[in-house]
C-alpha positions as CSV (number, residue, x, y, z in Angstrom):
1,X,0.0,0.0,0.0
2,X,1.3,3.0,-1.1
3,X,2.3,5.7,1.7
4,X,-0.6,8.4,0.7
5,X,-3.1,5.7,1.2
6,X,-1.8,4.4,4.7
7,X,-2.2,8.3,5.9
8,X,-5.9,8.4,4.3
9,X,-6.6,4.9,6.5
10,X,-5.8,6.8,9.5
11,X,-7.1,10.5,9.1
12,X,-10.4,9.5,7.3
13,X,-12.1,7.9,10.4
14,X,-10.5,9.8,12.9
15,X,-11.4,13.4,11.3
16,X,-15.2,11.6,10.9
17,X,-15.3,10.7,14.1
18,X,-13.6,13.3,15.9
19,X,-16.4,15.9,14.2
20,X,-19.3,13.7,14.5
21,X,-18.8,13.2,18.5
22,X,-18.0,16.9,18.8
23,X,-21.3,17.9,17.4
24,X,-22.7,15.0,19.7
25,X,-21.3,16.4,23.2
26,X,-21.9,20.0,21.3
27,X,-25.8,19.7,21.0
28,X,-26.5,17.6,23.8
29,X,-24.9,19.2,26.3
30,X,-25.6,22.8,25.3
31,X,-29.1,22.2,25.5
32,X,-29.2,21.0,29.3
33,X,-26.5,22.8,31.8
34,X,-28.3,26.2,32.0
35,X,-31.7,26.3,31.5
36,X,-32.7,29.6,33.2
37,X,-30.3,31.4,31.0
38,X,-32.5,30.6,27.8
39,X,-35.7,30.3,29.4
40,X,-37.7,32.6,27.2
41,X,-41.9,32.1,26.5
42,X,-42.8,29.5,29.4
43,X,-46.6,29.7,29.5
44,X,-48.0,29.8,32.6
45,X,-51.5,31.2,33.6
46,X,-52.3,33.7,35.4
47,X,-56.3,33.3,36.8
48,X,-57.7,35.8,39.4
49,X,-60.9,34.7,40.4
50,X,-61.4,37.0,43.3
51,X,-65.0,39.1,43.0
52,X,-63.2,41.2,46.2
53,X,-65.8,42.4,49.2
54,X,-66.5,45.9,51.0
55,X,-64.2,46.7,53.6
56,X,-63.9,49.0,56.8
57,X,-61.5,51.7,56.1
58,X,-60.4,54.7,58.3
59,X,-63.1,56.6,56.7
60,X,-66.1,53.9,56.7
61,X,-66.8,50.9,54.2
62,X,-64.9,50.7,51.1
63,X,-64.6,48.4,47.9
64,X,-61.5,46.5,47.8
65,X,-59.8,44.1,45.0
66,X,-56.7,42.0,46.5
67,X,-56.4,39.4,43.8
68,X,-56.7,42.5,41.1
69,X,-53.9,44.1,43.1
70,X,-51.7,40.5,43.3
71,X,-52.5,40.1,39.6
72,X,-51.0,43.5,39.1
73,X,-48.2,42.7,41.0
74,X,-47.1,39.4,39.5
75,X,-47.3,40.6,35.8
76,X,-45.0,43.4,36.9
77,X,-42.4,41.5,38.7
78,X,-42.2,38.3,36.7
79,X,-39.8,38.5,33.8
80,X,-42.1,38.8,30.6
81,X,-39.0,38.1,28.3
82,X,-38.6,34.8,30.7
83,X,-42.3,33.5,30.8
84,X,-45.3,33.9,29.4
85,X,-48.0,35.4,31.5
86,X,-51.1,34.5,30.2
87,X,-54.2,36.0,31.9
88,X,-56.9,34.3,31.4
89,X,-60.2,32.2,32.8
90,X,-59.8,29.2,34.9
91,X,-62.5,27.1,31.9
92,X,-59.8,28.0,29.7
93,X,-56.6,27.2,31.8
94,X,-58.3,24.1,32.3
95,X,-58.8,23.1,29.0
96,X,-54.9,24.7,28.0
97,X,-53.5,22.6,30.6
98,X,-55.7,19.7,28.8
99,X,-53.6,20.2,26.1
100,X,-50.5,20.7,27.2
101,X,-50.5,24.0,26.6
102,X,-49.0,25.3,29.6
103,X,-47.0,24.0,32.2
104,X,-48.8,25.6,35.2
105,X,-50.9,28.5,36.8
106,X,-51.6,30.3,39.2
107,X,-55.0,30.8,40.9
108,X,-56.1,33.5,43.0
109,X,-59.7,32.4,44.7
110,X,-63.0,34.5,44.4
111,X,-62.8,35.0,48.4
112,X,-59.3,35.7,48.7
113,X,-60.1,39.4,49.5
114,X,-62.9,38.5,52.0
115,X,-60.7,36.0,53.9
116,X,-57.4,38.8,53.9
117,X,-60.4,40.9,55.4
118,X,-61.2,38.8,58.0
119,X,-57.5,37.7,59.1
120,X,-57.1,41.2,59.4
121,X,-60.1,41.7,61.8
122,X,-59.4,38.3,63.8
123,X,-55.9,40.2,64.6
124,X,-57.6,42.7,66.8
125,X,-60.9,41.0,68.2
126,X,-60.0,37.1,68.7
127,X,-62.0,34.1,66.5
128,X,-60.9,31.4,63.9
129,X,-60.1,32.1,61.1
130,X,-58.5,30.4,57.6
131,X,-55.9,32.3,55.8
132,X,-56.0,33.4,52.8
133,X,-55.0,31.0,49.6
134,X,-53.5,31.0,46.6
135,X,-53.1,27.6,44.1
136,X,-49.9,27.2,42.7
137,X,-50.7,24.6,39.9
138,X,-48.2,22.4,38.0
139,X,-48.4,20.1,34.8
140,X,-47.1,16.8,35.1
141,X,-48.2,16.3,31.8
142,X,-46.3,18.6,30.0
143,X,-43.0,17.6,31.0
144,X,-41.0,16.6,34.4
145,X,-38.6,19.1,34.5
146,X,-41.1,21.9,33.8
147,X,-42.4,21.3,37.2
148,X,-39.4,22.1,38.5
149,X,-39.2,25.5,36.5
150,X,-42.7,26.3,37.3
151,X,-42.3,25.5,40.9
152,X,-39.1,27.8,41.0
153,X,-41.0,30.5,39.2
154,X,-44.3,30.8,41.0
155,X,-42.5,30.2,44.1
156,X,-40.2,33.1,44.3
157,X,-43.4,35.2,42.7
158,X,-45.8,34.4,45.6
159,X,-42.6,34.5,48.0
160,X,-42.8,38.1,46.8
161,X,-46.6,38.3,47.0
162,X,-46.7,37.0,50.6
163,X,-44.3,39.8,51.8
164,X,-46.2,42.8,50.2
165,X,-49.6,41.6,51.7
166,X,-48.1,41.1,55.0
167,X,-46.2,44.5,54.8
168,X,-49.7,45.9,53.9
169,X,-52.4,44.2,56.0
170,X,-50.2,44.6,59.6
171,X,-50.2,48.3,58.6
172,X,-53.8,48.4,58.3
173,X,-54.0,46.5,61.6
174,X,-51.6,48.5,63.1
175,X,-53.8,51.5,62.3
176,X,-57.2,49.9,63.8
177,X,-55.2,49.6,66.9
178,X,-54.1,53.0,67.3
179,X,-57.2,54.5,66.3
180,X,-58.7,51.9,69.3
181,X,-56.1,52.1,71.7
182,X,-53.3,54.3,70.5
183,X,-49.6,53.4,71.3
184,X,-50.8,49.5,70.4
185,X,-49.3,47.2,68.0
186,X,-49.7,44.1,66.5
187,X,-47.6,41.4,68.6
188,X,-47.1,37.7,69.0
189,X,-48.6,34.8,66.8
190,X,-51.0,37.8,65.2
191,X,-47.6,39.6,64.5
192,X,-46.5,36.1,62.8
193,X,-49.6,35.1,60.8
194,X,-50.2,38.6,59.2
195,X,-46.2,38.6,58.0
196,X,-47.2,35.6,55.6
197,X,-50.8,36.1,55.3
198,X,-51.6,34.0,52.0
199,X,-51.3,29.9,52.0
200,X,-49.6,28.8,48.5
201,X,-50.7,25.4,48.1
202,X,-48.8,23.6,45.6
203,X,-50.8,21.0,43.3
204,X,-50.7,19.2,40.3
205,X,-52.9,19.4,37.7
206,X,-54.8,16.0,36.6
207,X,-51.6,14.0,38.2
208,X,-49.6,11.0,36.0
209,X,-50.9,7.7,37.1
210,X,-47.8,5.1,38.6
211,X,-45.6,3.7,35.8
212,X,-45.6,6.9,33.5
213,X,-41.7,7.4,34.8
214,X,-42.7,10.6,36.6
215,X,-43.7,12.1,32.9
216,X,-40.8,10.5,30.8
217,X,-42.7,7.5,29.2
218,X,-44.0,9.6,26.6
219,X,-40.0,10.7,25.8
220,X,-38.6,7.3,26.0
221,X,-41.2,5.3,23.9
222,X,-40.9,8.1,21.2
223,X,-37.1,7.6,21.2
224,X,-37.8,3.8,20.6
225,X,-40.0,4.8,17.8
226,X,-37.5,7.0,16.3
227,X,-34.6,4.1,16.8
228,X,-36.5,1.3,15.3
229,X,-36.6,3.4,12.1
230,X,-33.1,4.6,11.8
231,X,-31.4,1.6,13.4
232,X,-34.2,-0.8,11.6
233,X,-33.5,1.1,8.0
234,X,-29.6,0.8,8.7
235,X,-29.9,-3.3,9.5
236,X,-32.5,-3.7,6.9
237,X,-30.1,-1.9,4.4
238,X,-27.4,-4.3,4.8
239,X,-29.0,-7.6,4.8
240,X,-31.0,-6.7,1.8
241,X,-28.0,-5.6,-0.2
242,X,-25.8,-8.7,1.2
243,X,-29.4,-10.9,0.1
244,X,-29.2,-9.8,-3.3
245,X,-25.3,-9.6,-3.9
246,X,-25.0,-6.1,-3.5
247,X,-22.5,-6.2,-0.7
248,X,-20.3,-9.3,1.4
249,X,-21.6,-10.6,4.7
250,X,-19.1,-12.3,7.0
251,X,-20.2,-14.6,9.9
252,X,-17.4,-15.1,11.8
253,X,-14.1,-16.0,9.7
254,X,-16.5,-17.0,7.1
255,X,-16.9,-14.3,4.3
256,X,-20.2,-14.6,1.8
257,X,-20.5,-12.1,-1.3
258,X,-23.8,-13.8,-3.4
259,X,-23.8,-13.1,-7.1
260,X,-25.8,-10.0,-7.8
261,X,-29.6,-10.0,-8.6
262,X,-29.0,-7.5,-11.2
263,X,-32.0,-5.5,-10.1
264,X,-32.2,-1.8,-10.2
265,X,-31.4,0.6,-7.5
266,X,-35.0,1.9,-7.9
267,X,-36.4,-2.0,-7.1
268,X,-34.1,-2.4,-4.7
269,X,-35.7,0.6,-3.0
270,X,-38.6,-0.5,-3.2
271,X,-38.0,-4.2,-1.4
272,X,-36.5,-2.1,1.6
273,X,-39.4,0.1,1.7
274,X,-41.7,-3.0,1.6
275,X,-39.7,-4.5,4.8
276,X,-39.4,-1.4,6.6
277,X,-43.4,-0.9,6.5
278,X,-43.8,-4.5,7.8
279,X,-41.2,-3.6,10.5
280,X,-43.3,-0.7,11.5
281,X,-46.4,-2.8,12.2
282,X,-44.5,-5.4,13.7
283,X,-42.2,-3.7,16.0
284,X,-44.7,-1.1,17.3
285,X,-47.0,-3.8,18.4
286,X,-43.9,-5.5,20.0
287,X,-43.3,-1.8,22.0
288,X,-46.6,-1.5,23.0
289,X,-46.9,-5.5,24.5
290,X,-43.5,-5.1,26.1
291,X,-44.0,-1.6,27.9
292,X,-47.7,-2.8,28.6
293,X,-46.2,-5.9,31.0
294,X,-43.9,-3.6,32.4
295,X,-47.2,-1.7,34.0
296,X,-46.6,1.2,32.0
297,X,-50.4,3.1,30.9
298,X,-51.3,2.8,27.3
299,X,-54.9,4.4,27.5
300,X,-55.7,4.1,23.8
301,X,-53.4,1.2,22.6
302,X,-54.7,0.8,19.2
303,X,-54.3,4.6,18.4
304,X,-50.4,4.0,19.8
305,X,-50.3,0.9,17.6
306,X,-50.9,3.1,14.6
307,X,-48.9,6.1,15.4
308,X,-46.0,4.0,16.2
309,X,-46.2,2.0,12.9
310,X,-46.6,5.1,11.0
311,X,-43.7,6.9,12.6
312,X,-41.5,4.2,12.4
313,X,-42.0,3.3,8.4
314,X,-41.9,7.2,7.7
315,X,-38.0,7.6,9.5
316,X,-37.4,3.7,8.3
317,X,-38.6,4.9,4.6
318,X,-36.7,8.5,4.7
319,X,-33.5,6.3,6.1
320,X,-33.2,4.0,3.4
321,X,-33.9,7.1,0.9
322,X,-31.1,8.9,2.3
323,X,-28.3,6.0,2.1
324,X,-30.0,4.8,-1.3
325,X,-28.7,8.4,-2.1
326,X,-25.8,9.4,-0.3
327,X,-24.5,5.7,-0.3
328,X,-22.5,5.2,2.7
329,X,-22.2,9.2,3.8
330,X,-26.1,8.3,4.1
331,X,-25.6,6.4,7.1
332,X,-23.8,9.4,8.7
333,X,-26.2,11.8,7.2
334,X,-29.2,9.4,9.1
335,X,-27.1,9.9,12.4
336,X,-27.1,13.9,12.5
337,X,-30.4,14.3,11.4
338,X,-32.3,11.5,13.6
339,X,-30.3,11.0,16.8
340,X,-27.8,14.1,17.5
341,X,-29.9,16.5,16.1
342,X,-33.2,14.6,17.0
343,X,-32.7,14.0,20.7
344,X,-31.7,17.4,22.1
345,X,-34.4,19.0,20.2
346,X,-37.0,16.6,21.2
347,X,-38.6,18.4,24.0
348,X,-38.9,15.6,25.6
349,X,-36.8,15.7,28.5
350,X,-36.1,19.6,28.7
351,X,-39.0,21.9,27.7
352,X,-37.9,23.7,24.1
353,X,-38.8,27.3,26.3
354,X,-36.0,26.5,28.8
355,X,-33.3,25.8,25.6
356,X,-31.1,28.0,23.3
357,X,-33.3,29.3,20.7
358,X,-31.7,26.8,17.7
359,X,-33.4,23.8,19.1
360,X,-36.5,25.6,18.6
361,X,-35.7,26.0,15.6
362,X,-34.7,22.8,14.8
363,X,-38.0,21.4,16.3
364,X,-39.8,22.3,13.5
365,X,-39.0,20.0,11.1
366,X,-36.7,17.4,13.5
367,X,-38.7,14.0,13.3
368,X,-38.1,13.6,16.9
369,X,-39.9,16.4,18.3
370,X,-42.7,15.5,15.7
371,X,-43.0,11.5,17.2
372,X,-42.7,12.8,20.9
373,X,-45.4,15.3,20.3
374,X,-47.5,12.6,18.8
375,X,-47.2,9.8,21.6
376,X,-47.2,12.5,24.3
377,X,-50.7,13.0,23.4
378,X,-51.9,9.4,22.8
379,X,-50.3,8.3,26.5
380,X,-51.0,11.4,28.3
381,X,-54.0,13.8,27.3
382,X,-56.7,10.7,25.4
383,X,-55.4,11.0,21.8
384,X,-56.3,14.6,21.5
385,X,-56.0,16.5,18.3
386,X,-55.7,19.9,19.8
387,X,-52.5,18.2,22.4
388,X,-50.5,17.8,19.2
389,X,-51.2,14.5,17.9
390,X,-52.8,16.2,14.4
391,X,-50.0,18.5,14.1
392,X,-47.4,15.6,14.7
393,X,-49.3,13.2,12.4
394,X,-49.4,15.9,9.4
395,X,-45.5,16.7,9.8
396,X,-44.9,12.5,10.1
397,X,-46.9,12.8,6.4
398,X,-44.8,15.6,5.4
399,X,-41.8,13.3,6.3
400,X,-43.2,10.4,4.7
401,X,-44.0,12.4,0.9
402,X,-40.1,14.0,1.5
403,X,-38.7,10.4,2.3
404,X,-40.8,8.9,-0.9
405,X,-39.7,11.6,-3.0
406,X,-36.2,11.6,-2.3
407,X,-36.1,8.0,-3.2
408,X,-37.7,8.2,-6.4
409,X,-35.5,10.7,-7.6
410,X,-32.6,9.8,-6.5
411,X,-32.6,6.2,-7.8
412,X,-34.3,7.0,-11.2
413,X,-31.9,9.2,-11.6
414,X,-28.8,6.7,-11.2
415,X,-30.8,4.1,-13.0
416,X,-31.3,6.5,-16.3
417,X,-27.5,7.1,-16.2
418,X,-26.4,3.9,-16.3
419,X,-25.0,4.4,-12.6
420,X,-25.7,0.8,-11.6
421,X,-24.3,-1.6,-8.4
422,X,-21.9,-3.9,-10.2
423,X,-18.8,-4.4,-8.7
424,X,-15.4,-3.2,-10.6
425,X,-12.2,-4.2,-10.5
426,X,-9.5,-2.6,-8.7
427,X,-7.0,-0.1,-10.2
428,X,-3.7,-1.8,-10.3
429,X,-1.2,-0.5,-7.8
């Protein structure tokens, strides 16, 4: 061999894989080690329910508002380039959080002003009395790790909440003191109690049943979707090709290279789609049995059944269309688009809102974030359109025609100029 080729042996693999794991530890880690730097657009809601009461002031009864007055406050002092604030009615939080729409809220009650009245008055004449509350909800369903965000958002903005109403209703007792028995103060538990005034109870909205991996099933079953069809296209690829003489198989020390079938690349194509959408039905069924005896929930497992065998034969189908172009660079070509590119842009595990702005980007077309989207809705929120299952079963379609096309192109193409898979022999050295 002659010296220039021993140097190509070495540098080819090792500049291929030197750039390929780089853009691997590039894409995936960017994505997760700061989220609250990129945070941008997290939807949360923002309902105040509160129809406020009449109140004795210093000089007689008066209309009062507190949850207008919190509402106020929290769209001031939560970061609106951060999250988004969404002020609405708690029919349609409800239904939003349905979907998966938003990954929490934040409830003000209609008696929230009434019971900060009477907390006030129980500090200067003596009775029981409940403190005032405010729901802090979270959405299991939209993702694990936006409860965590959510939680760390609405906490510090009722933290803040707390300490203004406390600041303002001891003032106001402190004033129906004096003006009783001047020189008198609020003191003791009273003193305590009307510091932190309002109760933030923390609840999830429509919780995950057991087995649902704490809101990661959805993620991990798309990722097995999104394997079988790139790993499934790469395996079928090669024993098809080594099946019909198109390349050697070795078992072992033994090495087999068939004649070749002398078959078009565009028929060739065509047998590996055929495979690939038998694949799809088969191996999705085998998903859905296997996760189903491991206790995890499929609510609507026919619907899953057919999503999954969709999904699977559309990134199987584009696969084989992309190597039955590119030839070998295809398989490489596969690994960017469907699994380093794919996985970080998913959404699955970290919400796109809480990630640098290009994996939003990429999103929009990534076949990753399309399957996840799709199976999110079947496990999670009953199979509903609106939750994304429409929108991730037209882009899978949109995949699908782009796969098919690409194909059919690119193989007609070789075929018409004569570009077929014989072998040739070598150039003498």
């Amino acid at each position: 061999m002659r010296t220039p080729e021993r140097w190509r042996l070495w540098l080819a693999p090792t500049a291929v894989v030197a750039v390929v794991m780089s853009l691997l530890a590039a894409l995936y880690m960017g994505g997760i080690l700061d989220p609250a730097k990129h945070l941008r657009g997290f939807p949360i809601a923002l309902v105040n329910q509160d129809v406020g009461d009449v109140i004795d002031g210093p000089d007689g009864p008066v209309y009062q508002n507190f949850g207008d007055e919190i509402a106020q406050g929290l769209v001031a002092n939560i970061p609106a380039d951060k999250v988004d604030l969404q002020q609405l009615s708690w029919a349609e939080t409800a239904s939003r959080l349905g979907k998966g729409e938003l990954f929490g809220a934040i409830v003000v009650p209609g008696d929230f002003t009434k019971r900060t009245s009477i907390l006030g008055q129980a500090s200067v004449v003596p009775g029981d009395v409940e403190r005032p509350i405010i729901t802090a909800y979270t959405n299991p369903r939209a993702g694990s790790f936006g409860i965590g965000i959510t939680e760390a958002i609405t906490g510090q903005a009722l933290a803040q909440v707390n300490t203004t109403m406390g600041e303002k209703l001891t003032a106001t007792v402190n004033e129906r003191l004096a003006s009783v028995a001047p020189g008198t103060t609020v003191s003791g538990a009273a003193a305590i109690t009307l510091a932190q005034p309002v109760d933030v109870l923390k609840v999830q909205h429509n919780p995950l049943p057991p087995g649902t991996g704490n809101g990661l099933s959805a993620f991990y079953f798309a990722l097995l979707l999104v394997l079988a069809g790139f790993t499934g296209a790469t395996i079928v690829s090669s024993i098809v090709d080594s099946a019909l003489g198109f390349a050697p198989t070795e078992y072992g020390p033994w090495y087999v290279h068939r004649e070749s079938a002398g078959i078009s690349r565009f028929r060739t194509l065509l047998v590996k789609w055929g495979v690939m959408a038998v694949l799809g039905m088969l191996v999705s069924a085998l998903y859905i049995a296997i996760t189903g005896m491991l206790g995890m929930p499929i609510p609507n497992a026919l619907a899953l059944w057919e999503f999954g065998a969709f999904a699977i034969t559309t990134i199987g189908v584009t696969a084989l269309s992309v190597m039955a172009a590119f030839g070998t660079v295809g398989l490489l070509v596969n690994l960017v688009v469907f699994v380093i590119m794919g996985l970080p842009s998913s959404g699955g595990a970290i919400p796109l809102e809480a990630t640098p702005r290009i994996y939003e980007i990429l999103a929009q077309f990534e076949p990753m974030h399309q399957v996840f989207v799709g199976a999110r809705a079947i496990l999670y929120f009953d199979g509903s359109a609106g939750a994304g299952l429409l929108h991730a079963v037209w882009m899978t379609g949109i995949g699908l025609l782009v796969g098919l096309l690409l194909g059919v192109v690119a193989t007609r193409f070789y075929d018409a100029r004569g570009l077929h898979r014989v072998r040739k022999d070598p150039s003498p050295v």
